[in-house]
N, C-alpha and C positions, 0 to 999 in steps of 0.2 A: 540575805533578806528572805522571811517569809510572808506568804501570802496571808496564812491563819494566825488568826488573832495567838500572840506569845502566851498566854494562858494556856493554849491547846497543844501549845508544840508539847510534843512525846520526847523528851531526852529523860538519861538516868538519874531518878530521885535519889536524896538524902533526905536521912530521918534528924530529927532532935526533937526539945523537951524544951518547954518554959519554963525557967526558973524564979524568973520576977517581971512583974507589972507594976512601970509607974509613972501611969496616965498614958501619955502619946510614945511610949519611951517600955519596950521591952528586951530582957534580959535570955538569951536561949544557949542551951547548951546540945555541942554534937557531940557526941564521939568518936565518930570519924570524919574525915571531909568537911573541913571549916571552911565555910560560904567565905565568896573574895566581897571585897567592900561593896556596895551597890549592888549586890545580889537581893531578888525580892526573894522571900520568905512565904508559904502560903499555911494555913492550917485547915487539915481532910474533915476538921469536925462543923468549923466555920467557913464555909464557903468564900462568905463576904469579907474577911478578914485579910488585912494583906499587910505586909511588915516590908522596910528594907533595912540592911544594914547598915548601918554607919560607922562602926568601928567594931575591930577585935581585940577583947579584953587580954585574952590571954593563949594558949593551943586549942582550947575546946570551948570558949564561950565568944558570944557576939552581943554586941548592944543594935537592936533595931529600934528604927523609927517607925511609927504605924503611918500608914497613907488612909488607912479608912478608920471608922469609930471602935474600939478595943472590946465593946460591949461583950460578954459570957467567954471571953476571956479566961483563962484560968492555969494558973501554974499545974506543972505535967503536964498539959494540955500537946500534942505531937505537931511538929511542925516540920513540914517539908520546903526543898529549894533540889530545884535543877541547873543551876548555876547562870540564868540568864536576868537581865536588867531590867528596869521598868524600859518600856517602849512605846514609841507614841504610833501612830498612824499614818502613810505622807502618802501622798500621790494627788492625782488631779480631781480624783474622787470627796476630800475631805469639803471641797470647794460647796459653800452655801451651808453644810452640814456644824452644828454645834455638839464638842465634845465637853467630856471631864479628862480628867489627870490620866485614866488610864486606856483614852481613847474609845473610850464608851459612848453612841451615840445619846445627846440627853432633849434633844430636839423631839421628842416623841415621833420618830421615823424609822422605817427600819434602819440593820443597822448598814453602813456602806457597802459594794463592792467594788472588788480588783485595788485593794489596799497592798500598799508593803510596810511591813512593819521595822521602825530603828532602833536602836538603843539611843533616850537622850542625852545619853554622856557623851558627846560628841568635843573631839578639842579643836582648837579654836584656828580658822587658819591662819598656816604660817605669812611672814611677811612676804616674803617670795611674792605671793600669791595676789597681794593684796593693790589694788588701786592706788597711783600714787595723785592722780587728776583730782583736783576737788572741783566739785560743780553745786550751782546751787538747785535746791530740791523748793520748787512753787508748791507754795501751798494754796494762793489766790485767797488772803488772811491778811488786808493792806495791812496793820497795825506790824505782822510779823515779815512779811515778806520787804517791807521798809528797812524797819531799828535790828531784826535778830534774825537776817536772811538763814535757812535751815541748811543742811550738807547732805547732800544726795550719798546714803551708806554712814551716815554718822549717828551721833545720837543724842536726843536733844531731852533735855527734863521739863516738863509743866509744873514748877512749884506754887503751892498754896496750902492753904488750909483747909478744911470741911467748907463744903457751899460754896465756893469762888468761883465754879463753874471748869473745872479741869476735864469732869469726863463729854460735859456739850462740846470742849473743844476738840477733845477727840474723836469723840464722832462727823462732826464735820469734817475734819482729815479724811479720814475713811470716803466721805461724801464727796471730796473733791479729789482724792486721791484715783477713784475708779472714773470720774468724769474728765480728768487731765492727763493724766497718766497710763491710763489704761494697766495699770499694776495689778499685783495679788494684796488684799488687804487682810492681816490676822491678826486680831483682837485678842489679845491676852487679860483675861479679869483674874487676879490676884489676890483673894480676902476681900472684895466688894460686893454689894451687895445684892442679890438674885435678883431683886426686883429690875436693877442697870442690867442686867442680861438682858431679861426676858423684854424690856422696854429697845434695848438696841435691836435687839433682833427683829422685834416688828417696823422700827423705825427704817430699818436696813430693806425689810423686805419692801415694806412701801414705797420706799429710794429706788427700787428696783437697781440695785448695786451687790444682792443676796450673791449673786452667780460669783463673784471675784471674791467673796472672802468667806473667812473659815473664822469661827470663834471656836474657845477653850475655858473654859471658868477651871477654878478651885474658890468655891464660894466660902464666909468667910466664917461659915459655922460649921466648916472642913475641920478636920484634925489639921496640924503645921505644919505636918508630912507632906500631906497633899497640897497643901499651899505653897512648900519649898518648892516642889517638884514641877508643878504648875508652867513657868515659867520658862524648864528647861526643855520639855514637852513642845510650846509653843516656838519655843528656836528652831528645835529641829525641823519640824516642819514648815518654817520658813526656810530654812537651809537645802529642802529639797528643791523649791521655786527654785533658788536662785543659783545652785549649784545642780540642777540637774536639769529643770524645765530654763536657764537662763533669762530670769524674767527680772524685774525690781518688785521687792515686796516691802509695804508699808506696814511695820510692826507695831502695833497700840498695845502696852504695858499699862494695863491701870488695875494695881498700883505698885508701885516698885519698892516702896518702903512697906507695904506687906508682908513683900518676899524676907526683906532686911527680919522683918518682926516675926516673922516663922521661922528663921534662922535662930530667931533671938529664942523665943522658946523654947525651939526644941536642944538647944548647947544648957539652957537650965536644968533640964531633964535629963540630961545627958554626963552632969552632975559636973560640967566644964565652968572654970572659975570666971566669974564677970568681968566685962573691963570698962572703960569708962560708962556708964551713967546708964547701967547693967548691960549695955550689949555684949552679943559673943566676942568670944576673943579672935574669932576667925573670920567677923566682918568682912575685913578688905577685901580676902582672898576671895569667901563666898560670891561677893560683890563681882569680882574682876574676873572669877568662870564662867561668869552668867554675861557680863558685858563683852568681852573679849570677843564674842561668837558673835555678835552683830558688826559686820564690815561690809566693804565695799571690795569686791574682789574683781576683777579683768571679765567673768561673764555676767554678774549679775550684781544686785545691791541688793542690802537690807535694809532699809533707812530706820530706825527705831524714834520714837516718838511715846518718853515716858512719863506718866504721871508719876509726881513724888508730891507725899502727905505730910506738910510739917509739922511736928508735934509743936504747939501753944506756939506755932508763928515762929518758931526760934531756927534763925538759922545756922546755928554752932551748933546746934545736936549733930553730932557722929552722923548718924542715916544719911541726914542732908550735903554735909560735908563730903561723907566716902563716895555720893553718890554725883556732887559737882566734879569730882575731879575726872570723872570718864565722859564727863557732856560735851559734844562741839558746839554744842546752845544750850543758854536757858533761859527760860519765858517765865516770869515772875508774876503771877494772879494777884491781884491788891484787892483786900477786902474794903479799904477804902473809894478803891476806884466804885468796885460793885454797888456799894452802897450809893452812890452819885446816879449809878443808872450806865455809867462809862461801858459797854458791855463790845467787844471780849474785854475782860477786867485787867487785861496786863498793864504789868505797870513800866513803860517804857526806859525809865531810865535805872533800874535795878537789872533789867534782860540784858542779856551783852548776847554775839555769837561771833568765834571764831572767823567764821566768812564775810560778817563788814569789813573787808579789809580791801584797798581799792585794787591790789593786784587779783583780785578775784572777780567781785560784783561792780567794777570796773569807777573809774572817778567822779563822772555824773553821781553816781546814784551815793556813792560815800560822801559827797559833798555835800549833799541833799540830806542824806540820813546826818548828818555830823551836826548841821545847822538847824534839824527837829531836835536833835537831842539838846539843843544849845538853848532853846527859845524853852523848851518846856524846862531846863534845871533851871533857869532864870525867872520865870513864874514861880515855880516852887521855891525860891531864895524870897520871893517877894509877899509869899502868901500870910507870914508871919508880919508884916507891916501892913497890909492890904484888912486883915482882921482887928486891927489895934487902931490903925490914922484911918483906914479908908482909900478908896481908891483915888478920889481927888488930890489926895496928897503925893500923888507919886509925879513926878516930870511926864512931858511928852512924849519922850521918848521911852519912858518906861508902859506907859500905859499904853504905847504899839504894841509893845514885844507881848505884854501879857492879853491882847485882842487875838495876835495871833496865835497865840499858848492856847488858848480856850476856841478858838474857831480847827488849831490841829488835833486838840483831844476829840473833838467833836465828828471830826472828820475820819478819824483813825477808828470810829467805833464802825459797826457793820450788823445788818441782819442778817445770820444764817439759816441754813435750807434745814436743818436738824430744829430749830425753834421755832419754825414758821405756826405750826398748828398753838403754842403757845403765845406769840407776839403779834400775829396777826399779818405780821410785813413777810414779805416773799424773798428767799435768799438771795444775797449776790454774790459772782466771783467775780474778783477783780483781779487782774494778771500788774506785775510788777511795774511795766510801763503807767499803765493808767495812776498806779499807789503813787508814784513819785512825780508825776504829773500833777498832778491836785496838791502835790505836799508846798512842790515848786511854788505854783501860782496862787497858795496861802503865802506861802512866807515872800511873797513879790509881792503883795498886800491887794491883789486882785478884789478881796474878799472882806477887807476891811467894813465895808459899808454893808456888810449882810449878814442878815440878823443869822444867831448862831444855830437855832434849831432846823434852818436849811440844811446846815453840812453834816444835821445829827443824824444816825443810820442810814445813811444812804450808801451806795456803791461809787461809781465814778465821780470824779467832781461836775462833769454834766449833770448828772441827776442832780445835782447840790444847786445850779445854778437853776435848773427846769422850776425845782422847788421854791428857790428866792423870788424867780419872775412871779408863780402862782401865785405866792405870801405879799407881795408888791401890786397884783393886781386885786387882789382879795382888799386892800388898803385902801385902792382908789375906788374899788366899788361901797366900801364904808363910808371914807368923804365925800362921794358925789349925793350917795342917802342922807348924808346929814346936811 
């Protein structure tokens, strides 16, 4: 490891020659000493220009990917390489500080000291190595820590569509993560958009939460280069928390089907034959170098917490698909819910997570999450005769189950500490005890007799109840006036 920035390192140069430019995607020839894969490429004429390999055509040609804009570019144009990697930054120093792809402070500060620099090609570790305990990871998110308890080192997807609210939920992670946990938090932004930076990072400083985490963009009017890369930059310095400082580091991907789509572009370019419904043909694998490196090892944890962006809601597209099969959870964003106001918008009975399972988050609480999952799929079986006959037409006993359907939705919603200056309401965390407590004493019908906007946004079922009594005496001071 060195200290100066891998640009500066002095080792023995090789020369070559551009021979074609096409778009993010250039062609160069050596004649001696052909650069190994993953070698960056730099050009003496173009300072700002930076290339990495991606494959060898043949004994003296290489195909690079560009990581920055190709602009005055130009075939015979001279290009040099010393045979080292793209490298990211790690140590205790990056902490508060926001980079790009190539470890460049973009925080307008100087730039760090007493940095070590890595190669982010780092492989994945072995099992040996690896945790075999599963524990569950609080987020203090009743809705989640209920139906789709998280895996402390596992890795969980936010699926939805544009606006569902994926990246407010990750920023509250971040929010409760450093207020619970005391962990390192590292924001990955992947192809999103500058403004979500520059907006989390004042969010972040005002949370006074800046000191515990590091962000990284590859913005998303980046070359694909830089958006691949992105990604594996951000692992590695997670990698150093937990495998050198032995900490838990909470990893925020948003967004992870970017990564997918910078893959995708740049195997176009690259002149590699499409496969299903044009993505690369090296998907999976892309996929499973990049997820692999997020575990749960004997000194520390990663716990990954990814946004994925479903193209038209569909979820058989390839991205979505490749990218369920490495999830210990997934939290499913309903644009329906959103629209209701239901706000976090997940939609409880699409999320599943490996850890409801009662030899884990133990029988009480499976039994409890099993019987919300139960009342809410039986409202939704009923909402198609509820809009048709009406609801007087349903039996007594149907019209319980669906009081308590609509008073658990209600109860499952929350205001967070990340929307407060938007909603006006002051965040809450609620820890797993209290989530399954209030869930309990809805579905014991405690709650039948109270009107539903008590149990709407609020935190513990106390507060639900403070607010009934309020809305109860607010009642009788209207009958005594009339």
């Amino acid at each position: 490891m060195d200290n100066k920035h891998p640009s500066t390192a002095s080792e023995a140069t090789f020369q070559g020659h551009v021979v074609a430019i096409r778009g993010s995607v250039v062609d160069v020839f050596f004649p001696e000493h052909l650069p190994e894969i993953h070698t960056l490429l730099h050009c003496p004429d173009l300072e700002n220009i930076i290339l990495e390999v991606a494959s060898q055509l043949d004994a003296s040609h290489v195909r690079a990917m560009a990581l920055t804009p190709t602009q005055g570019l130009a075939r015979q144009m001279v290009v040099t390489h010393n045979g080292t990697p793209l490298q990211a930054p790690v140590g205790h120093a990056i902490l508060s500080r926001m980079f790009d792809v190539f470890g460049n402070p973009i925080d307008r500060k100087p730039p760090a000291e007493n940095l070590q620099w890595r190669s982010v090609h780092q492989p994945s570790p072995p099992l040996s190595q690896r945790s075999t305990e599963p524990e569950v990871f609080e987020t203090g998110i009743k809705v989640i820590d209920v139906l789709t308890p998280l895996e402390r080192g596992g890795k969980t997807g936010l699926f939805g569509g544009a606006g569902v609210g994926k990246t407010v939920l990750l920023t509250e992670m971040i929010h409760n993560m450093v207020h619970q946990h005391e962990g390192v938090s590292l924001f990955c932004g992947i192809g999103e958009r500058c403004r979500e930076g520059e907006e989390l990072y004042r969010d972040m400083q005002q949370a006074g939460v800046l000191d515990n985490m590091a962000m990284i963009f590859g913005q998303m009017n980046e070359p694909p280069g830089s958006r691949f890369r992105v990604g594996h930059a951000a692992l590695t310095m997670a990698e150093y928390f937990r495998d050198d400082e032995h900490r838990d580091v909470l990893l925020l991907i948003d967004n992870i089907f970017r990564f997918i789509q910078a893959g995708s572009e740049i195997s176009g370019l690259m002149g590699q034959m499409p496969s299903r419904l044009g993505y690369q043909p090296t998907l999976s694998t892309e996929l499973s170098q990049l997820q692999e490196r997020i575990a749960n090892t004997e000194t520390g944890a990663i716990t990954s917490i990814q946004a994925v962006y479903v193209p038209a809601d569909d979820f058989t597209d390839p991205a979505a698909v490749h990218t369920f099969s490495h999830l210990s959870a997934s939290v499913v964003l309903s644009r329906k819910r959103a629209s209701e106001g239901l706000y976090p918008a997940i939609d409880p009975l699409q999320s599943n997570s490996k850890m409801a399972n009662p030899s884990i988050v133990g029988h009480h609480h499976d039994a409890i999450a099993r019987q919300v999952r139960q009342t809410l799929a039986q409202y939704e079986e009923m909402k198609d005769i509820i809009a048709m006959l009406g609801l007087e037409q349903l039996s007594q006993k149907d019209r319980a189950i669906v009081s308590k359907a609509r008073r658990l939705e209600r109860f499952l919603t929350q205001p967070f500490f990340t929307t407060e200056q938007f909603s006006g309401m002051s965040g809450k965390l609620v820890n797993r005890e209290q989530a399954l407590e209030g869930c309990q004493q809805i579905l014991a019908g405690e709650f039948d007799d109270c009107p539903e906007q008590a149990l709407y946004m609020v935190g513990t079922i106390e507060e639900a109840r403070e607010k009934w009594q309020t809305i109860q005496e607010k009642q009788q001071g209207g009958d005594d006036e009339t």
